[in-house]
N, C-alpha and C positions, 0 to 999 in steps of 0.2 A: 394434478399430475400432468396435466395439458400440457403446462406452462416448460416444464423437463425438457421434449422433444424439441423445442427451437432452438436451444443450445444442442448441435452435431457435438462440435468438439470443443477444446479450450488449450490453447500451447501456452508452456511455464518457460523459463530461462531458472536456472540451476545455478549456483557456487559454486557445482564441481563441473559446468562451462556444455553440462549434457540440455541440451532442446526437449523437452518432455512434452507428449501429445495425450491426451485424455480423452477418447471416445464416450460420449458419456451414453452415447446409443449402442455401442456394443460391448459399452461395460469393461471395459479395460483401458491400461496409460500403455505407453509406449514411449522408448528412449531411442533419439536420434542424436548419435553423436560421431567423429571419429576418433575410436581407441586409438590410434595410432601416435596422436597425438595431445591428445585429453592430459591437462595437467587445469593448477589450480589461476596460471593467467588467462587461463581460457572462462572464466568464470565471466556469466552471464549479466551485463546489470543495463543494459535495456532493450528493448524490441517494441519494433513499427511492424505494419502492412508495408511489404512493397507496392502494392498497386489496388484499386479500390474490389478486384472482385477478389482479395485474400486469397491467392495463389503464390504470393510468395509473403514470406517472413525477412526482414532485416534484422538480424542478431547482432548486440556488439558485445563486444570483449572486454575485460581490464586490458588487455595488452596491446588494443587499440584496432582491432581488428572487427571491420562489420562483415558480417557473412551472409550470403542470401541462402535462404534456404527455401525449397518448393513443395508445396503442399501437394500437388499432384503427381511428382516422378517421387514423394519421400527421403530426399536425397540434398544436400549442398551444391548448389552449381558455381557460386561465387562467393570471392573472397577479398577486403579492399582494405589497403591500412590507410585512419583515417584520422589516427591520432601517435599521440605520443604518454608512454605509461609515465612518467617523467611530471606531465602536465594533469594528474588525475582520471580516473575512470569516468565513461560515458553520465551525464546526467538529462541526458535528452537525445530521441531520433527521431526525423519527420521527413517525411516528403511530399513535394510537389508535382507538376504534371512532370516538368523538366529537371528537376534536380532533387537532392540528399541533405536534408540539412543535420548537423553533431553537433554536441557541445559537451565542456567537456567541464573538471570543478575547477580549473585554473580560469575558467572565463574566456576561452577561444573556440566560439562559434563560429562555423563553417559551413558552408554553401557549395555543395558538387555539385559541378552543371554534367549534364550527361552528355558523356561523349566529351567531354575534355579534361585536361587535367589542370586547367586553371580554378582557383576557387576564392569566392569573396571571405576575407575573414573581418569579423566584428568582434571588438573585444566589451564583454559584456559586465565585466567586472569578477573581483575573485572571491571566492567560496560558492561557486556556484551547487547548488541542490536539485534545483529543476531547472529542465529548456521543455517548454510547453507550448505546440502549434496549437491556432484555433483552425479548427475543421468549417467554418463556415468562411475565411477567408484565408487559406492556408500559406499566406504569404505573411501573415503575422504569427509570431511566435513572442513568449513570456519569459522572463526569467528572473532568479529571485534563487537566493542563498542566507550564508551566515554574513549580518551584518553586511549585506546585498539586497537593499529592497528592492520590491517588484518594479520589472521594468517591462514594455512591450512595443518589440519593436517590424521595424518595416521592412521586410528584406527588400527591398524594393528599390528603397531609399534608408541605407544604414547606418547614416551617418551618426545619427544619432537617436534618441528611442520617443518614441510620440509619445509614451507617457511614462514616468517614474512616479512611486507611490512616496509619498509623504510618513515621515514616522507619528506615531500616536502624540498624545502633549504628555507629558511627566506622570509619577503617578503618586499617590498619596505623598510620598515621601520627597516630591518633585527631584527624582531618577531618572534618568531616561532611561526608556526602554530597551530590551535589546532587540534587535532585526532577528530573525532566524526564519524565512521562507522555508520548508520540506517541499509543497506541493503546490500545482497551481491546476484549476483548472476554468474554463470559459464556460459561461452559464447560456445556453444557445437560446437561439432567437435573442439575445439582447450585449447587449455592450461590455454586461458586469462580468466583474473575473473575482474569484473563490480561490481563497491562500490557508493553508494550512501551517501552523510555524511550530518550531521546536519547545515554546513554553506555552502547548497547549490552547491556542489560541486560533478561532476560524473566524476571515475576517472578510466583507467583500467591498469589490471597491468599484466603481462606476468613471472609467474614463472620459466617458459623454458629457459628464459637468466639470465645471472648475475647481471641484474638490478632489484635491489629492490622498487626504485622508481615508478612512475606512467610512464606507455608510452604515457599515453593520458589523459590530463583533460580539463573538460569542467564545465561549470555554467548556472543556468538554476533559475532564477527571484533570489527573495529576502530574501525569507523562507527557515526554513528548510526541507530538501526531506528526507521522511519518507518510503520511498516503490520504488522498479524497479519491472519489468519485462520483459524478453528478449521476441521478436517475433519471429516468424518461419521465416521468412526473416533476415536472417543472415545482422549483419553490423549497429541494429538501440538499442535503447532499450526506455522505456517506465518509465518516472518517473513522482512521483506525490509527493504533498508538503502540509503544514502544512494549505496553503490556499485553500485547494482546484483545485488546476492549476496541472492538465495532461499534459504531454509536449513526444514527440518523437523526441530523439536526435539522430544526426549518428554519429555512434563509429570510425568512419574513420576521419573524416573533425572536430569533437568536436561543429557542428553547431546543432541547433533548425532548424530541420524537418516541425514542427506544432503544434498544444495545441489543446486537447480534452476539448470543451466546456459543460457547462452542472452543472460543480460539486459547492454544494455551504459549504462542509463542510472539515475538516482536511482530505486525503488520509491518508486508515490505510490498505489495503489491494488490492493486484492487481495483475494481472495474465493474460498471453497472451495465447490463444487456441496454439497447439502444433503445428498444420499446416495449420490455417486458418489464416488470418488475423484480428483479435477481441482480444479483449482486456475488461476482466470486471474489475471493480472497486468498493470498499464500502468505508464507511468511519461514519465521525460524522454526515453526513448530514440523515442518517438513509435509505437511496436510494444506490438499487442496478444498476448501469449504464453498458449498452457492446455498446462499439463503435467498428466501422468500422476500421482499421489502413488504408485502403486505402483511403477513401475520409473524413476521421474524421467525418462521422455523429453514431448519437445515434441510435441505432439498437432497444435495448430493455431499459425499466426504468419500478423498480416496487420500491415503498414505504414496505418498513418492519418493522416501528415501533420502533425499537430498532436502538442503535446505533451499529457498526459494526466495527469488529477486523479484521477478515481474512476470505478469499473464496477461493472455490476449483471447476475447471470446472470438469463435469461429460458428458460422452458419451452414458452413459446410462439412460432409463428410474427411475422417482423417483417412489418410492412405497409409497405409501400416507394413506394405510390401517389404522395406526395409530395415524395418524398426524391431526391439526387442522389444519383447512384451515384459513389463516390470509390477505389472499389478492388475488387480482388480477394482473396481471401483463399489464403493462400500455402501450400499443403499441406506438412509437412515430411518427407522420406523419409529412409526409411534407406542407398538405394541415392548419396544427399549425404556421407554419413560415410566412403561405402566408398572413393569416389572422394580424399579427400582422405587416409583410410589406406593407399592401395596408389601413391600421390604419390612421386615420392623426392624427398629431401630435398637440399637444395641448402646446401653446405658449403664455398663458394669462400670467401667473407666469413672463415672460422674460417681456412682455410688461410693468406689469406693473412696473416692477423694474425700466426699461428705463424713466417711467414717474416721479417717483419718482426721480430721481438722475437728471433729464431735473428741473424740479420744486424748488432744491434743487440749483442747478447750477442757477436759475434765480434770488432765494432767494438773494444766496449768493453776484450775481450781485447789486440789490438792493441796499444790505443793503453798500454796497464799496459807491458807490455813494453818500447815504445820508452822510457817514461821511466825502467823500469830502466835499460836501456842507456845513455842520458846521462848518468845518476847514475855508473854506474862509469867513464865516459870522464873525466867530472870528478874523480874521484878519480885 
């Protein structure tokens, strides 16, 4: 239970375009939004940190609109249009000392310098899924969609991308395969970058050597995987899928670790604590879930109402001065599992199916008989 108090808080982006705050230390969520203007292009699909001590939030919008929002006054201080709804909804936000980076699914990545209104654009290719900064050089960012392989490139120098990932070789049938990137993320301390794709496939790739191909693939159920996150435990990562199904694979062996139980709707957002072992998740099911990475139980579960895009952990306290309060946060115990193991089990349903299919098989008996017995009358 240690482990609970170093997550303060955790902030959601919403569908229905509301900022949701979850105290998980005093036990309640809270909604930040403005009614005034709340409709369904206000819907949420990504959020960054404004700045490294998590005092402000960067919100963006389908409608193209990033919003800063501040953890410490409660409240939206800024508002920036940074796209066009025309060219797809947000699929990546990051920033640097000096600038904003977007990206959007038409493939037009952008570059806000602060303090100006010039901005560099790269065009990244189209169907884009993910735009992914690496935090150990936040000048490089990822990107990768449908039939868009992974690309990573240099804001720096953008001309064009220092490494583009190679497709797999054909497969039994020698098909080729299809591209479908969902998720990207950088595996720290080292080089390697971690791809999730739409036909269930986690694959990782090593731009240090001259292989463009995958070093490592693996597969995980049926569906397609919609979200990763890497743990502070180097070597595993965390993906979830269109059913609901949380799963910890090792990036070494390409094996299933274990499945976070619990989720009953699409994963749309997911995120591993940076040195703890936890792991929260949202999705369509409208519930906020943190499991344990080490023994896979549910730590915390709060109902939010709304369905849910993406979350962000917080080490600091939420300030609520503004907020409506929309719930409670649902503690999960062990003494819920015990109650429904020492349950008996109710077996009318089976019996009576058996009696029916007995009754059915005696009919059938019967009725073979009688029409022996006609046949030899007739004879």
């Amino acid at each position: 239970m240690a482990a609970k108090s170093q997550i303060c808080s955790i902030w959601l982006g919403s569908e229905t375009g509301i900022l949701k705050g979850v105290s998980l230390t005093k036990k309640q969520a809270f909604n930040f939004c403005e009614m005034s203007c709340l409709s369904r292009d206000q819907e949420v699909c990504v959020m960054a940190w404004g700045d490294p001590h998590e005092s402000e939030v960067l919100v963006g919008s389908v409608n193209g609109t990033v919003k800063t929002f501040s953890t410490d006054k409660g409240i939206f201080t800024a508002s920036r249009e940074c796209g066009d709804p025309s060219q797809g909804r947000f699929t990546g936000l990051a920033v640097t000392d000096s600038s904003m980076i977007t990206c959007v699914e038409s493939g037009l990545l952008k570059v806000w310098k602060e303090g100006s209104t010039e901005t560099v654009e790269v065009n990244v290719g189209n169907g884009v899924c993910r735009m992914q900064q690496n935090q150990s050089q936040r000048h490089h960012v990822a990107t990768g969609g449908k039939e868009n392989p992974l690309k990573v490139w240099d804001l720096e120098r953008p001309d064009k991308p220092i490494f583009t990932a190679k497709n797999v070789a054909h497969d039994w049938l020698d098909m080729r395969v299809p591209v479908w990137v969902r998720d990207i993320g950088f595996i720290p301390d080292s080089d390697k970058i971690v791809t999730c794709t739409g036909h269930h496939q986690v694959r990782v790739y090593d731009p240090s050597t001259p292989q463009r191909r995958p070093v490592l693939e693996a597969q995980f159920g049926e569906y397609p995987l919609t979200a990763l996150s890497l743990p502070a435990s180097q070597g595993t990562v965390v993906v979830g899928n269109t059913h609901g199904e949380l799963a910890i694979l090792d990036l070494r062996k390409g094996l299933v670790c274990g499945c976070l139980k619990g989720l009953a709707g699409a994963v749309r957002g997911l995120q591993c604590h940076p040195s703890l072992p936890l792991v929260a998740s949202c999705g369509l099911d409208r519930f906020l879930r943190v499991h344990s990475l080490e023994d896979r139980s549910l730590q915390h579960k709060v109902y939010l109402k709304s369905r849910l895009n993406c979350v962000l952990l917080s080490s600091r306290e939420l300030e609520s001065s503004n907020a409506d309060v929309s719930g409670d946060v649902e503690e999960v115990k062990a003494e819920e599992d015990e109650v429904w193991d020492t349950m008996e089990t109710v077996t009318e349903k089976a019996k009576k199916r058996a009696a029916q299919k007995d009754e059915a098989t005696v009919t059938g008996v019967d009725a073979n008989k009688e029409k022996k017995a006609s046949k030899k009358k007739k004879k």
